[in-house]
ChimeraX commands (.cxc) that place a marker at each C-alpha (Angstrom):
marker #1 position 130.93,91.24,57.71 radius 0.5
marker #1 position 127.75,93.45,58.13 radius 0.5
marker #1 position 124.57,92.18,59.18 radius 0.5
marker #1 position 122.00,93.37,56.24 radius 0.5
marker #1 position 118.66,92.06,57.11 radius 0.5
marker #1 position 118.14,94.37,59.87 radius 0.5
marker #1 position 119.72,97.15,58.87 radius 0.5
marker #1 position 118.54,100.44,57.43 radius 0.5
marker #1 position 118.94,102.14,53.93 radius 0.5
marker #1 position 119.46,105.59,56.24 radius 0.5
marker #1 position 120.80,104.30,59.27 radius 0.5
marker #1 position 119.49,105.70,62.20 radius 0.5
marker #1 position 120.46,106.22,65.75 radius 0.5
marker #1 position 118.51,107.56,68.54 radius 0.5
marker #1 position 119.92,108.84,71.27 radius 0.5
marker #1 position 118.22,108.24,75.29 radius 0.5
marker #1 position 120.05,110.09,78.23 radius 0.5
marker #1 position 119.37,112.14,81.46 radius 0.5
marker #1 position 121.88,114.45,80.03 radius 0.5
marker #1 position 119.03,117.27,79.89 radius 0.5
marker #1 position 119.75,120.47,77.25 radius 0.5
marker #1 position 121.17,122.19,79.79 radius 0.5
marker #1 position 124.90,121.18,78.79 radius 0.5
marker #1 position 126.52,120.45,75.72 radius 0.5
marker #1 position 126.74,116.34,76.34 radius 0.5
marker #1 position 124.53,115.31,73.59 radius 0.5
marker #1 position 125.58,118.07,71.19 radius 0.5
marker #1 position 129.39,116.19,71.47 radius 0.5
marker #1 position 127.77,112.65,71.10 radius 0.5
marker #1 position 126.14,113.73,68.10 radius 0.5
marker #1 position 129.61,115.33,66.49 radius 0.5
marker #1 position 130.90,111.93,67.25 radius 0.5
marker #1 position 128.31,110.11,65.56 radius 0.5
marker #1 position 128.44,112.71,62.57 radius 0.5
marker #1 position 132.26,112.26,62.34 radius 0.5
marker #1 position 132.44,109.21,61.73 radius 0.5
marker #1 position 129.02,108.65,59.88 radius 0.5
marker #1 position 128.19,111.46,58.30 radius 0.5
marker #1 position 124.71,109.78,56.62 radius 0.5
marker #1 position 123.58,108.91,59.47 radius 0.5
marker #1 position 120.18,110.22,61.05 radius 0.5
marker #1 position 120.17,110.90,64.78 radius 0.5
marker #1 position 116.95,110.59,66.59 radius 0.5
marker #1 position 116.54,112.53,69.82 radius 0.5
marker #1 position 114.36,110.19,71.53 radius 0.5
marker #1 position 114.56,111.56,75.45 radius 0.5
marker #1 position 117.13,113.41,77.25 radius 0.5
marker #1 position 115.13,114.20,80.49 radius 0.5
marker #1 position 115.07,111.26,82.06 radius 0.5
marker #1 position 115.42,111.57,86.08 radius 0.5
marker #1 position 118.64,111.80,86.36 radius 0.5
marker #1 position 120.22,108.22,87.65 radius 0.5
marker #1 position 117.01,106.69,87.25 radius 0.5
marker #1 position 118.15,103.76,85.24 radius 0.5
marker #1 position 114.60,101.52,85.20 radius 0.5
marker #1 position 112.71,104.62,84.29 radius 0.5
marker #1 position 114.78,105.19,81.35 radius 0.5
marker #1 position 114.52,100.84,80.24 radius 0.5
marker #1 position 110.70,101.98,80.40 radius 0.5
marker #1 position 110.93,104.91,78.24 radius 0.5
marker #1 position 113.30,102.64,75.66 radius 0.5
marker #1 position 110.99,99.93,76.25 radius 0.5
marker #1 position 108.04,101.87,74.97 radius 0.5
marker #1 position 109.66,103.52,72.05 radius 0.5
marker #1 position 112.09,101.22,70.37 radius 0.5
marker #1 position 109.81,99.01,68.02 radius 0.5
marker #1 position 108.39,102.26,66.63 radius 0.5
marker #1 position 111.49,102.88,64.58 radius 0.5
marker #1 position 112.18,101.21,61.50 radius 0.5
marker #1 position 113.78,97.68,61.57 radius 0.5
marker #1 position 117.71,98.49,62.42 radius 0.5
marker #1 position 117.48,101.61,64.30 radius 0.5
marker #1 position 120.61,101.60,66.79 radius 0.5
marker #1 position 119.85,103.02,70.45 radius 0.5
marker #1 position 122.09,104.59,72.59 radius 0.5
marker #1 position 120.81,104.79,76.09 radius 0.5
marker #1 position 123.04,106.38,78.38 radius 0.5
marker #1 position 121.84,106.72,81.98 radius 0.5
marker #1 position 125.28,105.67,83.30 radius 0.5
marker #1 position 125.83,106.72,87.53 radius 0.5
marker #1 position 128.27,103.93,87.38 radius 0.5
marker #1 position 130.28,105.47,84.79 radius 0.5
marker #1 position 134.46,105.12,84.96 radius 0.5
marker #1 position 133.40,101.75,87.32 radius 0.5
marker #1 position 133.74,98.12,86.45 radius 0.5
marker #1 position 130.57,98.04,84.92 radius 0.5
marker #1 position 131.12,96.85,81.68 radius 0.5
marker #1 position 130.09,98.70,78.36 radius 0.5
marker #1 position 127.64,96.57,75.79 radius 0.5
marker #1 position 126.64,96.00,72.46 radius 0.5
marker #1 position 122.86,94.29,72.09 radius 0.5
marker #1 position 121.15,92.90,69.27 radius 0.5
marker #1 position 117.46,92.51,70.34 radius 0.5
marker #1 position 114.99,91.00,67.60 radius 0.5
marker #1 position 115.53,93.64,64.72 radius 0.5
marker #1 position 117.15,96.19,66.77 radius 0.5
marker #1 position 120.45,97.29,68.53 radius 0.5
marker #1 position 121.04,98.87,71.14 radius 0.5
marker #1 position 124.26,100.36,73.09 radius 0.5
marker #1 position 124.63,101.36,76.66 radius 0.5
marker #1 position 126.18,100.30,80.12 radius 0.5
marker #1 position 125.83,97.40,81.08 radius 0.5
marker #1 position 123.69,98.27,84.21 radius 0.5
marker #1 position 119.72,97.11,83.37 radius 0.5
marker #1 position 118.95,100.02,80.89 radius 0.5
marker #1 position 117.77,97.51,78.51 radius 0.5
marker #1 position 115.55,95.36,81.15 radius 0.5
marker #1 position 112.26,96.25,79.30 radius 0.5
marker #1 position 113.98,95.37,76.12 radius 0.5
marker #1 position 115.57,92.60,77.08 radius 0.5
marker #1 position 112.06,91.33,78.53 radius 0.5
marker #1 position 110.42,91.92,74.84 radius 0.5
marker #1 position 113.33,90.29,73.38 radius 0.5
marker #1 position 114.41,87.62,74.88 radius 0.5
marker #1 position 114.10,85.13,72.28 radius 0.5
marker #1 position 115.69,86.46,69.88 radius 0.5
marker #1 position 118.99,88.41,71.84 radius 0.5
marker #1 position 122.79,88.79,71.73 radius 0.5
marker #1 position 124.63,90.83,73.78 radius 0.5
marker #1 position 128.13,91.73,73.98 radius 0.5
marker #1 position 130.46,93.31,75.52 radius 0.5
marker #1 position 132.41,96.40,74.02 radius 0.5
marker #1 position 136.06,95.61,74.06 radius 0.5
marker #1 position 137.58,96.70,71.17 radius 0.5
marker #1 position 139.00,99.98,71.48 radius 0.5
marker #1 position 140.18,100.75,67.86 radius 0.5
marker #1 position 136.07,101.75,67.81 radius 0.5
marker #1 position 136.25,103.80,70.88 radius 0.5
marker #1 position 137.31,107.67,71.18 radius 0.5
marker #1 position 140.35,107.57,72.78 radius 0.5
marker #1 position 141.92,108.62,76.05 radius 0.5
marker #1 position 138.69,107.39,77.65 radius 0.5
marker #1 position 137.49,109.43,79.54 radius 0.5
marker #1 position 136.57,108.86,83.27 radius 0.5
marker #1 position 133.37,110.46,83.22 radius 0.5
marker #1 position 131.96,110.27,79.74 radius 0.5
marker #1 position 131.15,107.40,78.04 radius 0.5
marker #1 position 128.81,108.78,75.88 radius 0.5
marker #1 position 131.32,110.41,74.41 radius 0.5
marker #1 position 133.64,108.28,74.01 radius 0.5
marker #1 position 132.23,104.92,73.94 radius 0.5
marker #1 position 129.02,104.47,73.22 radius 0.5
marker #1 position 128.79,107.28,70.14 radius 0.5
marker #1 position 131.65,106.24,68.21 radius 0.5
marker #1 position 130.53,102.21,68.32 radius 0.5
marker #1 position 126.94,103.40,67.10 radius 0.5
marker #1 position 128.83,105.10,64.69 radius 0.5
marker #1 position 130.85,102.57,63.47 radius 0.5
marker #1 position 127.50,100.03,63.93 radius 0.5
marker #1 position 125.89,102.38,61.60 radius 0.5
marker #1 position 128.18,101.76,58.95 radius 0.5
marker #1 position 127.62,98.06,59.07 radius 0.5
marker #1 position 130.22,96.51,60.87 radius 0.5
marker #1 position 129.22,93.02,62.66 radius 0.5
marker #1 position 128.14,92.97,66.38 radius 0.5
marker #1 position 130.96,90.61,67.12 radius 0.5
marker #1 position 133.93,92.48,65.95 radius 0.5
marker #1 position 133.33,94.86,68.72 radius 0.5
marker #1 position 133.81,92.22,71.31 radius 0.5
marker #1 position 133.03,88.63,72.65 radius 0.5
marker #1 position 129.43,87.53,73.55 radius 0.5
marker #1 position 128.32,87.24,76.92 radius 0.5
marker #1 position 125.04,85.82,78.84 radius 0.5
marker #1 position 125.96,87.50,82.47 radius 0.5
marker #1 position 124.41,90.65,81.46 radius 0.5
marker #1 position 122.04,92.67,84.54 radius 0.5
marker #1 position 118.77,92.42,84.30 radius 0.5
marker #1 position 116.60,94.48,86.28 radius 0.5
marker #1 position 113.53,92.88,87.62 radius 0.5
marker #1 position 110.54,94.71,85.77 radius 0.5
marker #1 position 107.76,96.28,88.04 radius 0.5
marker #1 position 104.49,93.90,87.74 radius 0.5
marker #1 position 101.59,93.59,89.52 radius 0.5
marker #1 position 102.10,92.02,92.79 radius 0.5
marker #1 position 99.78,89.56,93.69 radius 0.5
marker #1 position 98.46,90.93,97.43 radius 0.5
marker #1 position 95.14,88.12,98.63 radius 0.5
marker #1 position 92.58,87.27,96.09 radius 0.5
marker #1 position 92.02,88.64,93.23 radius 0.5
marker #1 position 94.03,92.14,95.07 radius 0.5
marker #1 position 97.15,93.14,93.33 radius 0.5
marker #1 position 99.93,95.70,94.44 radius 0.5
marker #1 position 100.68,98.16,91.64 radius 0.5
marker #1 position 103.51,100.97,91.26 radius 0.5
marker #1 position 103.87,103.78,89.42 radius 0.5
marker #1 position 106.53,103.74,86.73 radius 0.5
marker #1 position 106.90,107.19,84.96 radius 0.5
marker #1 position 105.59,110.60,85.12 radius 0.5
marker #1 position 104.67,112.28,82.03 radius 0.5
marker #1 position 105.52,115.84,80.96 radius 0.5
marker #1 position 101.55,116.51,81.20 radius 0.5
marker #1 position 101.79,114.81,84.97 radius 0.5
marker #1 position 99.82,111.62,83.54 radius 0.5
marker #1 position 101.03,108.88,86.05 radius 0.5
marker #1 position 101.77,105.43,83.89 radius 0.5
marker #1 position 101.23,102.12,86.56 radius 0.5
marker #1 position 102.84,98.83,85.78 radius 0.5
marker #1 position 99.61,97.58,84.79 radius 0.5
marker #1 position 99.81,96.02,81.41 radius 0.5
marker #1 position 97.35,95.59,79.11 radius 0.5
marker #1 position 97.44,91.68,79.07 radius 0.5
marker #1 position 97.59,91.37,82.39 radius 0.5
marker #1 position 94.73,93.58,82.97 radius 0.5
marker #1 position 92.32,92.04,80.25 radius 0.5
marker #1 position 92.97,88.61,81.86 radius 0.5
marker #1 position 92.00,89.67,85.49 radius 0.5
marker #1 position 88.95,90.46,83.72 radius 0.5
marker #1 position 88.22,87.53,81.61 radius 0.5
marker #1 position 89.01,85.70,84.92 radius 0.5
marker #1 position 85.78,87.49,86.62 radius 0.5
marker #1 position 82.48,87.21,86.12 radius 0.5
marker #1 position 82.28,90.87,84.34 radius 0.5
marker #1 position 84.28,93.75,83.77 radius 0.5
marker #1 position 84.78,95.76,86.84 radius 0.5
marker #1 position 87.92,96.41,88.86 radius 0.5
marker #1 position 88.11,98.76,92.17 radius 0.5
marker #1 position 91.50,101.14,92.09 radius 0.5
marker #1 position 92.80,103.03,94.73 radius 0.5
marker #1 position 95.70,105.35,95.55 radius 0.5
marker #1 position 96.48,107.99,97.73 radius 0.5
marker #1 position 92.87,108.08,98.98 radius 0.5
marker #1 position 91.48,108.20,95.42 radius 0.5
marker #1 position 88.93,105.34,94.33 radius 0.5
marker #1 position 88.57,104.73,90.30 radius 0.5
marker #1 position 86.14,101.93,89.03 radius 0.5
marker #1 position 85.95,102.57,85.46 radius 0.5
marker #1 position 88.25,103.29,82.14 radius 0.5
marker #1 position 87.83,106.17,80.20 radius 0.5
marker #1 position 87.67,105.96,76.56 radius 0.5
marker #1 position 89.74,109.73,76.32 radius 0.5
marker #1 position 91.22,111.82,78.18 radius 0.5
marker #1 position 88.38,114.39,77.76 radius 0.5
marker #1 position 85.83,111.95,79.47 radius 0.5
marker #1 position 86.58,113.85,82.79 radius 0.5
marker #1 position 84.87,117.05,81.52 radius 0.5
marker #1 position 81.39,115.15,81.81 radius 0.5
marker #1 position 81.73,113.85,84.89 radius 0.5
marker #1 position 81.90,117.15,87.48 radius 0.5
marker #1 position 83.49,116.17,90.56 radius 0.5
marker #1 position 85.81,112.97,89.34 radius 0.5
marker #1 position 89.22,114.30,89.82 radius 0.5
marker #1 position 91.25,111.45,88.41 radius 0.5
marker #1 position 90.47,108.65,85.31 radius 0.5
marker #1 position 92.13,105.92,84.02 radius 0.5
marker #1 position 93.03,104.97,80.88 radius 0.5
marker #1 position 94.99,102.82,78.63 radius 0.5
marker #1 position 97.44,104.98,77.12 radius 0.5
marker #1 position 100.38,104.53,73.87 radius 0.5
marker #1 position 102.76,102.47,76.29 radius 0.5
marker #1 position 100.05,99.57,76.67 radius 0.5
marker #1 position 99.92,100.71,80.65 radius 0.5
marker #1 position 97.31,101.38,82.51 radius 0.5
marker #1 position 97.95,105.19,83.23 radius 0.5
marker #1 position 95.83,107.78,85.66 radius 0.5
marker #1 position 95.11,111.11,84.05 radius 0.5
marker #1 position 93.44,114.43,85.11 radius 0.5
marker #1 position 91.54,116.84,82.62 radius 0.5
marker #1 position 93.57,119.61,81.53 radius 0.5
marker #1 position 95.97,119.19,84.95 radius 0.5
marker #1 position 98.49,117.14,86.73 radius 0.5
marker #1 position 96.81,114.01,88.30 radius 0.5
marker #1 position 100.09,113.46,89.60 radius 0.5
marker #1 position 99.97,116.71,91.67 radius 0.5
marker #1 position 96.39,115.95,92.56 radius 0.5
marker #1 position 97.11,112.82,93.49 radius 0.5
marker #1 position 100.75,114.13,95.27 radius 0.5
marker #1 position 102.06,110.48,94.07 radius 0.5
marker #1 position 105.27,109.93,92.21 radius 0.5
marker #1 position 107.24,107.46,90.78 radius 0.5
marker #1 position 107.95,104.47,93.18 radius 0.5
marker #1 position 104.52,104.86,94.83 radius 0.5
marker #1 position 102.23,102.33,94.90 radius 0.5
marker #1 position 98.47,101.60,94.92 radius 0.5
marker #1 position 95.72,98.45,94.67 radius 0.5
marker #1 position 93.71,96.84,92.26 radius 0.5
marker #1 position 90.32,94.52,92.72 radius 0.5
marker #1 position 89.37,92.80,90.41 radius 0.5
marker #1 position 85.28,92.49,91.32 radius 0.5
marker #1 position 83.83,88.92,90.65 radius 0.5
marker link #1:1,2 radius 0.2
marker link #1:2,3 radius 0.2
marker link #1:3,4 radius 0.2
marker link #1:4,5 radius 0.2
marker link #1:5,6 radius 0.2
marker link #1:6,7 radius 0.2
marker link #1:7,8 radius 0.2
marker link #1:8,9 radius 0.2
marker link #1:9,10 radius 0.2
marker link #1:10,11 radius 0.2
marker link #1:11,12 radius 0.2
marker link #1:12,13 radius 0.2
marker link #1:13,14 radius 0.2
marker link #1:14,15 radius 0.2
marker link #1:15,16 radius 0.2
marker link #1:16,17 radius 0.2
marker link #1:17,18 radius 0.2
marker link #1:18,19 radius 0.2
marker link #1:19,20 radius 0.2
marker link #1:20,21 radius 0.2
marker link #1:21,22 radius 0.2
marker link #1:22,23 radius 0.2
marker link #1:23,24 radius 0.2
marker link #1:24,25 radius 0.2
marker link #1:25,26 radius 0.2
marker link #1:26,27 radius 0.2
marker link #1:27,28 radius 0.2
marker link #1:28,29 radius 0.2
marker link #1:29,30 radius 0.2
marker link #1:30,31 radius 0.2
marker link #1:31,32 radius 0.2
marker link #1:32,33 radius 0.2
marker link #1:33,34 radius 0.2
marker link #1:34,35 radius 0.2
marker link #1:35,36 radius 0.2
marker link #1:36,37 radius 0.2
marker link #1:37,38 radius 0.2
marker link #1:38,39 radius 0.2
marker link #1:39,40 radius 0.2
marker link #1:40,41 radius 0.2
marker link #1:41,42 radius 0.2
marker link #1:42,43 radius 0.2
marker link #1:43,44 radius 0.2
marker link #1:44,45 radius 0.2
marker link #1:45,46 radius 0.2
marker link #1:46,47 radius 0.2
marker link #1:47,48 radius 0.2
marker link #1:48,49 radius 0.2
marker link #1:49,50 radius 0.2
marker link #1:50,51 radius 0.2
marker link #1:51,52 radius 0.2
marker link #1:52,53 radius 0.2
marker link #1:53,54 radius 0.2
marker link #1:54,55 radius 0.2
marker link #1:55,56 radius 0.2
marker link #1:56,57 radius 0.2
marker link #1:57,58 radius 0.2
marker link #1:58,59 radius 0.2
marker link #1:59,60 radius 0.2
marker link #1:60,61 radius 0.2
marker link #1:61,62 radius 0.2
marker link #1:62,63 radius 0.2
marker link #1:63,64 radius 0.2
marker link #1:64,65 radius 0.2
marker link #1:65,66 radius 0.2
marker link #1:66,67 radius 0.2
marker link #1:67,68 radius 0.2
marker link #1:68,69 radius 0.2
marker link #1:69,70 radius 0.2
marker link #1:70,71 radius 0.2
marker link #1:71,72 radius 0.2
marker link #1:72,73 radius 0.2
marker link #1:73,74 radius 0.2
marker link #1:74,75 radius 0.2
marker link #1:75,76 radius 0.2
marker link #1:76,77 radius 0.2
marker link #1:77,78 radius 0.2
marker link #1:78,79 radius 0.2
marker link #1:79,80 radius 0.2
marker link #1:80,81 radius 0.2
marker link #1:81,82 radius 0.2
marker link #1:82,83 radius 0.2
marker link #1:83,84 radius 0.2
marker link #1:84,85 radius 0.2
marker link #1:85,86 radius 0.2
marker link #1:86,87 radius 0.2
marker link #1:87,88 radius 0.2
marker link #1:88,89 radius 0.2
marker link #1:89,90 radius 0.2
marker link #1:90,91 radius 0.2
marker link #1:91,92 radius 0.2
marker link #1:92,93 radius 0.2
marker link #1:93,94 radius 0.2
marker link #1:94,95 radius 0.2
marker link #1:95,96 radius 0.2
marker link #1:96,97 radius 0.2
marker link #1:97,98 radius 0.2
marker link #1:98,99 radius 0.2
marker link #1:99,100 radius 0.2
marker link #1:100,101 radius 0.2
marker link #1:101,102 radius 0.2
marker link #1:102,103 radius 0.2
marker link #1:103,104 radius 0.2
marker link #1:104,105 radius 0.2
marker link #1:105,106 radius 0.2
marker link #1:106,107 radius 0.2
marker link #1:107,108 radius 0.2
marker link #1:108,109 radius 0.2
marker link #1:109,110 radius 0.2
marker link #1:110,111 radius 0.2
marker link #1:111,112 radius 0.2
marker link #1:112,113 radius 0.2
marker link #1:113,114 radius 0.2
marker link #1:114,115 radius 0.2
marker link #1:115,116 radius 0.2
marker link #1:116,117 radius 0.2
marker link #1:117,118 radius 0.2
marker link #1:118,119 radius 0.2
marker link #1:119,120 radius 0.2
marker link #1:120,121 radius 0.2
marker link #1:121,122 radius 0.2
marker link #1:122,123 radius 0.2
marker link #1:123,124 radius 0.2
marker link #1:124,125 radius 0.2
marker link #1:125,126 radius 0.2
marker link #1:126,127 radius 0.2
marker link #1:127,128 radius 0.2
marker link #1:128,129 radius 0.2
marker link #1:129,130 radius 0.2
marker link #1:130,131 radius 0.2
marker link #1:131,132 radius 0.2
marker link #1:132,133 radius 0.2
marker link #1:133,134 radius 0.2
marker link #1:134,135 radius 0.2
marker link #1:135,136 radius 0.2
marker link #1:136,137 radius 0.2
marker link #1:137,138 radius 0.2
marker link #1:138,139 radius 0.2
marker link #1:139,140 radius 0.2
marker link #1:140,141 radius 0.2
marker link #1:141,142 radius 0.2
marker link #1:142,143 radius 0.2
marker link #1:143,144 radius 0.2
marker link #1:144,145 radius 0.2
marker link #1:145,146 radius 0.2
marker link #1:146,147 radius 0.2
marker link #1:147,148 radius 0.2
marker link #1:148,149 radius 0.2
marker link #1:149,150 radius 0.2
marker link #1:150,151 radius 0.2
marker link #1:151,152 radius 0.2
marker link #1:152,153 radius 0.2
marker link #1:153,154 radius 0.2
marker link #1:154,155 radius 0.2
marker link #1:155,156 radius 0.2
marker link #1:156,157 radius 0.2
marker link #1:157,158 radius 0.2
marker link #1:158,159 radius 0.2
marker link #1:159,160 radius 0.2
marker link #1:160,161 radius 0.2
marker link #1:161,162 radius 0.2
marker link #1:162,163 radius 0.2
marker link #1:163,164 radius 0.2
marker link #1:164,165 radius 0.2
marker link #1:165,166 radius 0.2
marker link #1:166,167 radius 0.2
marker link #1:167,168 radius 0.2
marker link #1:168,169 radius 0.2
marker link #1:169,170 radius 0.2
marker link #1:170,171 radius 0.2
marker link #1:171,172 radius 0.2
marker link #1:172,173 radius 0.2
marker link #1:173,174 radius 0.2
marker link #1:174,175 radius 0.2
marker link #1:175,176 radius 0.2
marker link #1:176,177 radius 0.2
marker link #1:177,178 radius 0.2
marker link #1:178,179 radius 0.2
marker link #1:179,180 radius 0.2
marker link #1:180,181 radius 0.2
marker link #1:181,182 radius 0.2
marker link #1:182,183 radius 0.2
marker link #1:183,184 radius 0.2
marker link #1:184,185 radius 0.2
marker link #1:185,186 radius 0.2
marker link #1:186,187 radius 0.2
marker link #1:187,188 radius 0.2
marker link #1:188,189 radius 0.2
marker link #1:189,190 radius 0.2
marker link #1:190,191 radius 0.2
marker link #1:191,192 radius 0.2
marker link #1:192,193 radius 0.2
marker link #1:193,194 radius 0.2
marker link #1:194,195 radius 0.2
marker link #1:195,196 radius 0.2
marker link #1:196,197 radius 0.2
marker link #1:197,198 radius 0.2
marker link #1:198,199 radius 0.2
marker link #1:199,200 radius 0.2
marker link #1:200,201 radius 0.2
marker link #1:201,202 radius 0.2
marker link #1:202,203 radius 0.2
marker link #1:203,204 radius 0.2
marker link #1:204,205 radius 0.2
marker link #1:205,206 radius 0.2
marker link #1:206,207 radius 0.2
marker link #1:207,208 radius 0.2
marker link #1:208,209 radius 0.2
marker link #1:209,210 radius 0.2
marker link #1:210,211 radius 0.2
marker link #1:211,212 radius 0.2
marker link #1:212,213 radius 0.2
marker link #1:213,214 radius 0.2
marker link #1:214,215 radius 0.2
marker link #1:215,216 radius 0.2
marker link #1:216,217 radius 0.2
marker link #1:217,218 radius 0.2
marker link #1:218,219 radius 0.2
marker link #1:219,220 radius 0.2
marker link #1:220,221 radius 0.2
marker link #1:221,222 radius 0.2
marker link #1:222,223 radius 0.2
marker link #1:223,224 radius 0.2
marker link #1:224,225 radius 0.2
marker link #1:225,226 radius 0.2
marker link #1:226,227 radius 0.2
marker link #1:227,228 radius 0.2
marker link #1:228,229 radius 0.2
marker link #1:229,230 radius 0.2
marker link #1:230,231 radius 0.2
marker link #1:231,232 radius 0.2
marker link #1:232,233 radius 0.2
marker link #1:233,234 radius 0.2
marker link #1:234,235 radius 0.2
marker link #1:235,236 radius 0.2
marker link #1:236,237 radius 0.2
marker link #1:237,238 radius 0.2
marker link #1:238,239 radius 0.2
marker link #1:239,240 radius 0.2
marker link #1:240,241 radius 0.2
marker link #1:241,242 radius 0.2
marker link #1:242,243 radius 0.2
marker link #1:243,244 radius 0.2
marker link #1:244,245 radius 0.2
marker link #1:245,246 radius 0.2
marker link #1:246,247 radius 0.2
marker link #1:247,248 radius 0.2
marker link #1:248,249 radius 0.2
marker link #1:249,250 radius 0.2
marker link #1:250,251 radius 0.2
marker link #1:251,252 radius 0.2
marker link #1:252,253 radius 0.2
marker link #1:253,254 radius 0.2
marker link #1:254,255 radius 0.2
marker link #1:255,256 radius 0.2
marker link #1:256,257 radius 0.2
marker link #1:257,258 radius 0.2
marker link #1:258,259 radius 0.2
marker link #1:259,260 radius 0.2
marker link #1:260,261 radius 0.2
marker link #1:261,262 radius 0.2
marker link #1:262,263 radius 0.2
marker link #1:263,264 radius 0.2
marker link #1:264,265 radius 0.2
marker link #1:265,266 radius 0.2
marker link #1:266,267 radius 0.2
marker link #1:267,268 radius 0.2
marker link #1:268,269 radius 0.2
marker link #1:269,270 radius 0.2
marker link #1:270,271 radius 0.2
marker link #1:271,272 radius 0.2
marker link #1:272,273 radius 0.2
marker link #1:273,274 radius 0.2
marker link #1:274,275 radius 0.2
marker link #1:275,276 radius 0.2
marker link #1:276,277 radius 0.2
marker link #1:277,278 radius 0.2
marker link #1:278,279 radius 0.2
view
């Protein structure tokens, strides 16, 4: 029995991994995919995450997936645990699926989704690539049941439903004295723009909670007490290294004109910084 209201005419999978291009890993997920399905459309979504950075890749699928048509299966395979007991899973999240270890790769999802989500786990094997393989589940797990997902098969015929799934806990402001709040930095972009756990939401009710509209951020020695409204704001202000912005993810993130505020800043991911919200 297939489930037809969230599926696609073309079905589509996209594919998340810190596989890099450097190997041929995704190239055999792909032949997988394409041998079994061969009308499906694969989506290339990332394959540079950090490699066993498992929360940074749940933010990178977390930002991405609702921008695909209602459907879309991703695969998300960021897997150090690989050939362990961790178990592989099958999730359908409001009009999506997803497929990948069961490890917290889908905590941002999960979070978004939470009212509306099944998860199992994979336990079927007549939908797996077989001998399994101890280091390459990609391969031979998680590709062939997005495959066979693709071609409409239920969630549930691929294995019983479970509720003890991991779930990471989600970097969030962190509520120092005041109206002071502890922030991290989540992801590095390719232009070295650093995105901060600072939602949007949360960060328009700090201010509606004030008296006005100013905040006071600081990192690595570097105060910012405004928001740009583009990145090339910087070029009027000579002198202002760093500005801030609300960027595609709906996070606060700190850029640098035409350069690396990352390098700049010498931050990375994990590090953390304040915000004040002024009353």
């Amino acid at each position: 029995m297939s489930d037809t209201s969230t599926r696609c005419t073309i079905p589509i999978i996209t594919l998340t991994t810190d596989f890099t291009d450097r190997d041929p890993f995704v190239g055999i997920m792909k032949g997988i995919i394409l041998g079994i399905n061969p009308r499906v459309q694969i989506v290339d979504l990332c394959h540079q995450v950090p490699a066993y950075n498992i929360l940074e890749a749940s933010f990178l699928l977390g930002s991405s997936y609702r921008h695909f048509p209602a459907g879309t299966i991703h695969v998300a395979v960021v897997d150090p645990g690989v050939g362990s007991q961790r178990r592989p899973i099958l999730a359908k999240a409001g009009r999506y699926f997803f497929v990948a270890p069961d490890n917290g790769i889908l905590s941002y999802p999960y979070q978004e989704e939470q009212a509306d989500l099944q998860v199992f786990h994979l336990t079927e094997q007549q939908y797996f690539r077989l001998p399994i393989s101890q280091t390459f589940h990609g391969r031979d797990i998680f590709a062939p049941v997005a495959a066979w997902l693709s071609t409409g098969l239920a969630p549930h015929l691929f294995g019983p439903r479970i509720s003890d799934y991991l779930q990471l806990e989600v970097p969030k402001p962190r509520h120092l004295a005041g109206r002071i709040y502890e922030f991290q930095i989540i992801h590095r972009d390719a232009f070295g723009n650093l995105i901060t756990s600072i939602g949007q939401e949360f960060f328009s009710q700090q201010l509606s909670a004030g008296s006005g509209e100013r905040f006071i951020l600081e990192i690595a020695s570097q105060v910012i007490d405004c928001l740009k409204p583009h990145y090339a704001a910087l070029r009027e202000q000579p002198g202002c290294l760093v500005g801030a912005i609300f960027g595609s993810s709906g996070h606060l993130e700190l850029f640098a004109h035409q350069a690396s505020a990352a390098e700049l800043l010498q931050v990375k991911v994990g590090d953390t910084g304040t915000i004040t919200f002024l009353e």
